[in-house]
C-alpha positions in Angstrom: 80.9 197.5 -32.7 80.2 200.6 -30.7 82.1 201.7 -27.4 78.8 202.2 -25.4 77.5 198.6 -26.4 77.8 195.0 -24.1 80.2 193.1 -25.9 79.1 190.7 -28.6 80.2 187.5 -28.6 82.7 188.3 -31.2 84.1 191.4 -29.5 84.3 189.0 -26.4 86.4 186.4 -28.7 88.4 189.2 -30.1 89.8 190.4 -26.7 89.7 186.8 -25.2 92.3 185.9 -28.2 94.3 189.1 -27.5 95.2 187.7 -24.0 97.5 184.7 -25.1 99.6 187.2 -27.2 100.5 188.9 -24.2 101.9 185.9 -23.1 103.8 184.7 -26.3 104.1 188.1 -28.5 106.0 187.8 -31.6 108.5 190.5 -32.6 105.9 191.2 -35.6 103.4 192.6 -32.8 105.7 194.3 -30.9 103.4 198.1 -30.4 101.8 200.1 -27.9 97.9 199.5 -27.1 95.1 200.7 -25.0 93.9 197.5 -23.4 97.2 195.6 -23.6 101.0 195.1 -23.9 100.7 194.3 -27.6 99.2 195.5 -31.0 97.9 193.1 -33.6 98.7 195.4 -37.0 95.4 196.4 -38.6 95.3 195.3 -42.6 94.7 197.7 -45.2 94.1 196.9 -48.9 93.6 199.3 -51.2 92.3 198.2 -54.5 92.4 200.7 -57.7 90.0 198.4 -60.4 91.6 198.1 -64.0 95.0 199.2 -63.0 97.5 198.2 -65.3 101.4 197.8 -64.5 102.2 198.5 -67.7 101.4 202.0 -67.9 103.6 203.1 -64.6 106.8 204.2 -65.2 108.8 201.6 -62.1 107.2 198.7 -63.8 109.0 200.4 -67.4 106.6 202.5 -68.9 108.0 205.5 -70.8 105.3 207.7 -69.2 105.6 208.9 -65.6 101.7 208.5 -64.7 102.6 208.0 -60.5 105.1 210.4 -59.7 103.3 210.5 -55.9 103.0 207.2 -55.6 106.7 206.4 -56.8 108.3 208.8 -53.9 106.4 206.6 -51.2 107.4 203.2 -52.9 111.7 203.7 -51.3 109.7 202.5 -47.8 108.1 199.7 -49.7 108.1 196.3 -51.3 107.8 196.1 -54.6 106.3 192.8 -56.6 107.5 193.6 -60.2 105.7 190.5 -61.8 102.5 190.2 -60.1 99.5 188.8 -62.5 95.4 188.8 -61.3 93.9 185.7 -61.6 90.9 187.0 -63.2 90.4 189.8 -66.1 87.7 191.4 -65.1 85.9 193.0 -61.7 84.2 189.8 -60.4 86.6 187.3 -61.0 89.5 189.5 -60.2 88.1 190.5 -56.6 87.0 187.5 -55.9 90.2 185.6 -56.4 92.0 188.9 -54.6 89.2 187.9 -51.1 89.8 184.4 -51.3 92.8 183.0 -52.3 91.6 181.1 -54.9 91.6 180.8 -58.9 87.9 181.5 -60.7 87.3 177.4 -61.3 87.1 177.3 -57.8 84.9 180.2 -56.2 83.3 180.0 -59.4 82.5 183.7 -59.7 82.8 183.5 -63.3 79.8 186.1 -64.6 78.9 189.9 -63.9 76.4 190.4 -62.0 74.3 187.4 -61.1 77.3 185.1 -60.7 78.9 184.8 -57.4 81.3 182.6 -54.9 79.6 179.2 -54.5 78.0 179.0 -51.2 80.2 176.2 -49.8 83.4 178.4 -50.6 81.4 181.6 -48.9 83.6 181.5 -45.7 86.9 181.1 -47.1 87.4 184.8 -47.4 89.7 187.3 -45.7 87.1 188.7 -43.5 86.0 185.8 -42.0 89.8 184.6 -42.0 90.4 187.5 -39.8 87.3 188.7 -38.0 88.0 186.8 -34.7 90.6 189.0 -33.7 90.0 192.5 -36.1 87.1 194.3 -36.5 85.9 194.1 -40.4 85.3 197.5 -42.8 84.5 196.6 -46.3 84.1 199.9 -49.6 83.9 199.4 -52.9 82.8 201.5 -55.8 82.4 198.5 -58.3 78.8 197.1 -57.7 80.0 194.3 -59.0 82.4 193.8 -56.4 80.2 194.7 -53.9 77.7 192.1 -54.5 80.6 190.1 -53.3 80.8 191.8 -50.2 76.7 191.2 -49.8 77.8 187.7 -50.1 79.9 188.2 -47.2 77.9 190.1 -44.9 78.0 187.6 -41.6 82.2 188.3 -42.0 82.4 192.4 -42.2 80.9 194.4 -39.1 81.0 198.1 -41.3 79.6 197.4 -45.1 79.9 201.2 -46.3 77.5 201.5 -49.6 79.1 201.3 -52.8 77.6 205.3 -53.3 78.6 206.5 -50.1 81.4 208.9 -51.7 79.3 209.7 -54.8 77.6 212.6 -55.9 74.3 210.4 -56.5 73.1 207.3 -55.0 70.5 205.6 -57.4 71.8 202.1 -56.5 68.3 199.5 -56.2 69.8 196.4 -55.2 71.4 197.2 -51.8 68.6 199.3 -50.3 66.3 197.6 -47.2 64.2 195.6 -49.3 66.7 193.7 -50.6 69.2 193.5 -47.8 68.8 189.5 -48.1 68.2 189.3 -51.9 71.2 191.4 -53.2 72.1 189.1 -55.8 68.3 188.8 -57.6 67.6 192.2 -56.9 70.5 193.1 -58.7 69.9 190.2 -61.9 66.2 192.0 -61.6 66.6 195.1 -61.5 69.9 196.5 -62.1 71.1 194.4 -64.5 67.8 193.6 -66.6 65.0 196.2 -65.7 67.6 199.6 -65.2 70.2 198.2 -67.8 72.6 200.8 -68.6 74.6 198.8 -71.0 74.1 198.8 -74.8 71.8 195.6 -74.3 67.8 195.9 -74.6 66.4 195.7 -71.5 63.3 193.6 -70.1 61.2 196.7 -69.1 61.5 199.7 -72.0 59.0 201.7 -70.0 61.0 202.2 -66.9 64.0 201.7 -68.4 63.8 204.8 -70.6 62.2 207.1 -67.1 65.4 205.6 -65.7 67.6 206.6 -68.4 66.2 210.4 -69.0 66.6 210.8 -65.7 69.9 209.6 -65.4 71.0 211.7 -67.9 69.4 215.0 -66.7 71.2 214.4 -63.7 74.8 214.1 -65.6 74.4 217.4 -67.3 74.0 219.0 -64.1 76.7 217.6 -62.8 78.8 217.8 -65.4 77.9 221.3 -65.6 78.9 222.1 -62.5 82.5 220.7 -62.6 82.9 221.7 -66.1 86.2 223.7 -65.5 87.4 221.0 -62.9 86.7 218.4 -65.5 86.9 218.7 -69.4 85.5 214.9 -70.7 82.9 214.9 -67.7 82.9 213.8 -64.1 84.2 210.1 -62.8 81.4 207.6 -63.2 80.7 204.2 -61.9 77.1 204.5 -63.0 76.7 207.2 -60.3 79.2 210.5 -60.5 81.8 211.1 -58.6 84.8 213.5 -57.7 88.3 212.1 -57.3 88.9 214.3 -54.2 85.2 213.6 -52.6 86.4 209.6 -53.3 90.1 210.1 -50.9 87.9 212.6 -48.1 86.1 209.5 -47.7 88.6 207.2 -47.8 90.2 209.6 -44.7 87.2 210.1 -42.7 86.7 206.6 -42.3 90.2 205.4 -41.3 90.3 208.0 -38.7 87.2 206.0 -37.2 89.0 202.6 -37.3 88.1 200.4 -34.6 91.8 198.6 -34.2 92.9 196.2 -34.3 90.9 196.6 -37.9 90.9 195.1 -41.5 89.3 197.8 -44.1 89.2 197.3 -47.5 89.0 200.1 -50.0 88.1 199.0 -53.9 88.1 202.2 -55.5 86.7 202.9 -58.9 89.7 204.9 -61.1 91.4 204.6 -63.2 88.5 202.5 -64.7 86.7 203.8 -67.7 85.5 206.1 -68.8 88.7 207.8 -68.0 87.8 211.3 -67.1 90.9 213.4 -65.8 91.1 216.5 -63.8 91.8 220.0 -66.6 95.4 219.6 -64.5 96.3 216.8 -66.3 94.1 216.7 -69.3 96.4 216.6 -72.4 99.9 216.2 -70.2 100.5 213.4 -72.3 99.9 214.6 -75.7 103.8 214.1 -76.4 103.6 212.5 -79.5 104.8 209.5 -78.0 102.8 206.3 -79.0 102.3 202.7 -78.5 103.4 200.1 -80.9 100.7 198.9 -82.9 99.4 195.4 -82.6 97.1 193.4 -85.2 93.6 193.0 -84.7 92.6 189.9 -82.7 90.6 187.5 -84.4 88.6 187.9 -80.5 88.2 191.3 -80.2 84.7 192.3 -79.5 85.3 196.0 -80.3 87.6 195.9 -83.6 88.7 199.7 -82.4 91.4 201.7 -84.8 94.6 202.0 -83.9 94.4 206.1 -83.6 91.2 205.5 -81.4 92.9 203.4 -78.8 95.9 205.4 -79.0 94.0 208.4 -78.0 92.1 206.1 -75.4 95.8 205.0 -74.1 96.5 208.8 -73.2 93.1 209.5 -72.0 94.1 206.5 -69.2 97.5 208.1 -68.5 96.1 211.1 -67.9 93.1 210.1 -65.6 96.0 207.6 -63.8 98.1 211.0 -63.4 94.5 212.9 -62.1 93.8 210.2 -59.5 97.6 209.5 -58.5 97.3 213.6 -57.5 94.5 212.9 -55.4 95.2 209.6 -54.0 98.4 210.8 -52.6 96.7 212.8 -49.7 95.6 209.5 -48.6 98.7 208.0 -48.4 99.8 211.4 -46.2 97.5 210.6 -43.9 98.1 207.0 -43.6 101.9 208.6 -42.6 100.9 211.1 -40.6 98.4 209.1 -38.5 100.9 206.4 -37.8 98.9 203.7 -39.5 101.7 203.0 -41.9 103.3 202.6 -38.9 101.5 199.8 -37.4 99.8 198.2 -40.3 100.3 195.6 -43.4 99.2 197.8 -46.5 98.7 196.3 -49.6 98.2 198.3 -52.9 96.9 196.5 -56.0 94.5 196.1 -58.4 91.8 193.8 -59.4 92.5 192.9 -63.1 94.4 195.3 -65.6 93.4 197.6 -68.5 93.8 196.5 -72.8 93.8 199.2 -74.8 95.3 197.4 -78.0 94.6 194.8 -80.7 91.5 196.5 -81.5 89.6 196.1 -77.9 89.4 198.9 -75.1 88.8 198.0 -71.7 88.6 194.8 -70.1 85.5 193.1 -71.0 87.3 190.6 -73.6 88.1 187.0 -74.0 91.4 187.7 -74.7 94.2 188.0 -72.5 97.5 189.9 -72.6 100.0 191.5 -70.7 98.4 194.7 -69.6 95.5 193.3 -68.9 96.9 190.6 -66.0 100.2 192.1 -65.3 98.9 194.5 -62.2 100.4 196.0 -59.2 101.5 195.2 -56.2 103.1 196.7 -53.4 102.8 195.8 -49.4 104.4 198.4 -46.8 105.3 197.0 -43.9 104.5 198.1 -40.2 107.6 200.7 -39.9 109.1 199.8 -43.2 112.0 202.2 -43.6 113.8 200.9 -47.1 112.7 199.7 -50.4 113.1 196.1 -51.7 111.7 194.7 -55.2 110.6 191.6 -56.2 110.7 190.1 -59.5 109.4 186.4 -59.0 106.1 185.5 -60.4 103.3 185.8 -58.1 99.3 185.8 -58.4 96.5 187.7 -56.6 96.0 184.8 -55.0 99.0 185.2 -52.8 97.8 188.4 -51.0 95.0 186.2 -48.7 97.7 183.1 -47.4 100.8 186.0 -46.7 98.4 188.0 -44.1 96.8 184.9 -42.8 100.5 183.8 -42.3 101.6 187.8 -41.0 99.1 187.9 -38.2 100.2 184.6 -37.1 96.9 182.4 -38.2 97.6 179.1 -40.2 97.7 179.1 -43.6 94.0 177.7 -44.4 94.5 174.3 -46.7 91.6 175.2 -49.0 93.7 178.5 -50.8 95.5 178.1 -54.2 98.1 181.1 -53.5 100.9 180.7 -52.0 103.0 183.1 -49.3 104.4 186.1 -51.4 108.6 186.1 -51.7 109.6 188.2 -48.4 107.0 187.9 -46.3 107.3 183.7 -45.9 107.7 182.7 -49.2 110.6 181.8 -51.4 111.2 182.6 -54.7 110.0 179.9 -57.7 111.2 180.3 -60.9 109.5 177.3 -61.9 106.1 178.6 -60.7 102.9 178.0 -62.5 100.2 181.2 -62.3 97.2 181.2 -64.3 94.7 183.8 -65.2 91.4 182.9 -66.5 88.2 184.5 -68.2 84.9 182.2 -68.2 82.4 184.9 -68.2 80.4 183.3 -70.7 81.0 179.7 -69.2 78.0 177.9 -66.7 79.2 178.4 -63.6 78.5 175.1 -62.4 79.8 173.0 -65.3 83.1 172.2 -67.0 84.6 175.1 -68.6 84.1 174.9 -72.2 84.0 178.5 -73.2 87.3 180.3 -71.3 90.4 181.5 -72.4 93.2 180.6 -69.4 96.9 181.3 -69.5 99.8 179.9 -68.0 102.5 182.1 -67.2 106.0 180.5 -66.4 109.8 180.4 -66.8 109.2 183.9 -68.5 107.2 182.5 -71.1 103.0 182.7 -71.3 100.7 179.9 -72.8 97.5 181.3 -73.8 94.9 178.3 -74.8 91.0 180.1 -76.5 88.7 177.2 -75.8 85.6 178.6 -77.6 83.2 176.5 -79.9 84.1 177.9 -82.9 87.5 179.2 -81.7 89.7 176.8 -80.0 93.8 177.8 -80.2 97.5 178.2 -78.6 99.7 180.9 -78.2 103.0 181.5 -77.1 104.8 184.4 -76.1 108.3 184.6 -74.8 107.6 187.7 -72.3 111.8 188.3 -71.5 112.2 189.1 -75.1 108.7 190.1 -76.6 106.9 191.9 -73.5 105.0 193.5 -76.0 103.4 190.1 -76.9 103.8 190.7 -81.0 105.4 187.4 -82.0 103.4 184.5 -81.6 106.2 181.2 -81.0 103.0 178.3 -81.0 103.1 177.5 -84.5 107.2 176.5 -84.7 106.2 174.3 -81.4 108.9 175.1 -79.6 109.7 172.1 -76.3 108.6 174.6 -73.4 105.3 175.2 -75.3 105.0 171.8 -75.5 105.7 171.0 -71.7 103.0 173.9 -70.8 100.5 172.6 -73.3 100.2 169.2 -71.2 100.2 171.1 -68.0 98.0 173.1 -68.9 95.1 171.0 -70.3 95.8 168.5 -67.7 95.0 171.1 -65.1 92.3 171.8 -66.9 91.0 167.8 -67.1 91.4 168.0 -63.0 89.1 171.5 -62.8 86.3 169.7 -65.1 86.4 166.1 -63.3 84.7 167.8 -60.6 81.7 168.4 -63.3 81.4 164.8 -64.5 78.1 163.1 -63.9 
């Protein structure tokens, strides 16, 4: 969409749908414009993957990780119990985009697995492209194979290394503009695999590797005093401050009325903070230690997840440092002034029970409890919410914001405050399948219910297949198990929750 262009046909149906608004404005779209009497707020989600709310200080952890981004939150809302409806990158995003749980999009697998194609233009891009212009970022190539998927919805598709130091991604170069998905299952994720995995070509795969590394000790090399574990990496290198410059450039070149959606890679592993804040949080303080899980992948030590605990407070602290110019310029630019922004996260982060990371079949608090806060166009005072709500909430509230109908096909509903009420009697899920068919019943998940301040946890495995229950207002910390004394609510929640999942799987049923 370019100034010196004829119009497309969706630029013409973008200003043709402006003209009725002059007409019957709403108080929401109440600003100054170019072209005409009103301004339709841009959108602007900013997505931080594996971001846990429960190690920042407002949601009650003992460590101040986001002192920068606490001073901002007094002219904000606040969600205080806000879970992702997914545990890891694909899942997460793609429940965040669409509004729906994982047994519906079915993007249930890294990598290869993505939406189904006949839920491809339920998104928010396409909800909103007929009257904003579309700009889509992410560091994750994971997520951004979603964003391939939704290429006929976003007019600017920035590459997933266009902030990086290197750019050695395969599977979104010209050749495979149309093929991202089997380039990537090819290439990236089977020929170039930089997992522990074996990979399908040894010869290339070890060129790929050498060179990979060769690269790294340069790099690292270079930054060494600016970073003492190594640079940022998603694959490709990075530096925290190139990440936000980017960030900035491009918003200053928003076409508005504009969506633009940031995914940014930190604080995901490998956590590798700045020397300002490397070893801030060796206070002795520590985390209280949890038994092994019989699912845990990983079966880390206490004293190495501890350490890997502070190493993610730290690199939280590093990018919260840099992160915060971008949230100046949003101020100073007026776009917090005429725009929804929404600050969350994709899935959370489990350092505990001896797993690291996020790629598990369990799930826990820090790994589904996220953030999520939504400034207002001109908000001017703090308010905090402590309802349950899920990620996929975040797609019906802006449909329902910029005055669009609430599409019947999402599972979220509208977010307390901004056209929803609070339900204390609300049922959110959160689900991991990545090992489940995506296209038949789910058989191999784990899926929780959280409700009433209590969370029902059901492993449905072959050789695994168990309940627990966690009372969350008095055991946050999720350490006593209440499913073997079969208390009534774990009862209720129990039926609910196998009888929603009897209603996902009849779908499957030849």
């Amino acid at each position: 969409m370019q100034a010196n262009k004829l119009l497309s046909r969706r630029d013409f149906l973008k200003l043709a749908s402006f003209a009725p608004l002059t007409w019957f404005a709403s108080p929401l779209m109440q600003f100054p414009r170019q072209m005409a009497d009103v301004q339709i707020p841009n959108v602007i989600v900013l997505v931080f993957d594996a971001w846990s709310a429960s190690h920042l200080q407002f949601y009650g952890y003992p460590r101040r990780t986001m002192p920068n981004l606490e001073r901002i939150l007094e002219k904000a809302t606040v969600f205080h119990n806000h879970y992702a409806a997914g545990t890891f990158t694909t899942a997460g995003t793609a429940s965040l985009l669409t509004g729906m749980y994982p047994w519906t999009h079915r993007a249930l697998s890294l990598g290869s697995g993505g939406i189904v194609d006949t839920q491809l233009d339920h998104q928010l891009f396409a909800l909103l492209s007929d009257t904003h212009s579309t700009l889509a970022y992410t560091q994750n190539k994971f997520a951004d194979l979603l964003l391939y998927e939704f290429t006929q919805s976003i007019d600017h598709h920035l590459q997933t290394g266009e902030f990086n130091l290197d750019r050695r991604f395969i599977y979104n170069s010209a050749p495979f503009e149309n093929d991202t998905q089997i380039a990537f299952a090819s290439l990236e994720n089977n020929a170039l695999l930089d997992g522990e995995t074996r990979s399908s070509s040894l010869f290339i795969n070890s060129l790929f590797r050498l060179w990979k590394m060769n690269t790294a000790l340069d790099n690292d090399h270079r930054f060494a005093n600016e970073y003492p574990l190594g640079l940022p990496d998603d694959t490709e290198q990075f530096v925290l401050s190139d990440v936000v410059d980017g960030a900035i450039r491009t918003l200053q070149n928003l076409e508005e009325p504009g969506v633009a959606y940031f995914h940014f890679y930190p604080p995901h592993e490998n956590y590798r903070p700045t020397q300002k804040f490397y070893h801030i949080f060796s206070d002795g303080w520590q985390p209280p230690e949890k038994p092994v899980h019989r699912l845990s992948w990983g079966q880390f030590s206490y004293s190495t997840l501890n350490q890997l605990n502070r190493e993610y407070d730290e690199y939280i602290a590093s990018w919260d440092a840099e992160v915060s110019r971008l949230f100046q310029y949003l101020q100073d630019s007026g776009l917090l002034d005429r725009s929804y922004v929404v600050l969350t996260a994709d899935h959370g982060e489990l350092n505990e029970r001896g797993e690291r990371g996020h790629f598990t079949s369990m799930i826990f608090e820090p790994l589904i409890h996220i953030p999520l806060i939504v400034f207002q166009p001109g908000q001017k005072q703090r308010k905090d919410v402590y309802t349950y709500t899920s990620s996929t909430d975040i797609l019906p509230t802006l449909a329902y914001l910029l005055g669009k109908p609430v599409p019947a096909w999402v599972e979220g509903e509208l977010l307390p405050g901004f056209g929803g009420k609070e339900n204390p009697e609300r049922s959110i899920y959160s689900m991991d399948a990545k090992t489940n068919a995506s296209f038949a019943p789910l058989t191999q998940t784990s899926i929780s219910l959280t409700k009433n301040q209590h969370r029902l946890t059901y492993y449905d495995y072959p050789d695994d297949q168990q309940f627990e229950f966690y009372n969350l207002e008095e055991d946050r910390e999720e350490l006593k198990d209440l499913y073997p004394s079969q208390p009534a609510l774990a009862r209720r929640m129990k039926d609910e929750l196998l009888q929603k999942l009897d209603e996902i799987n009849q779908a499957f049923e030849f």
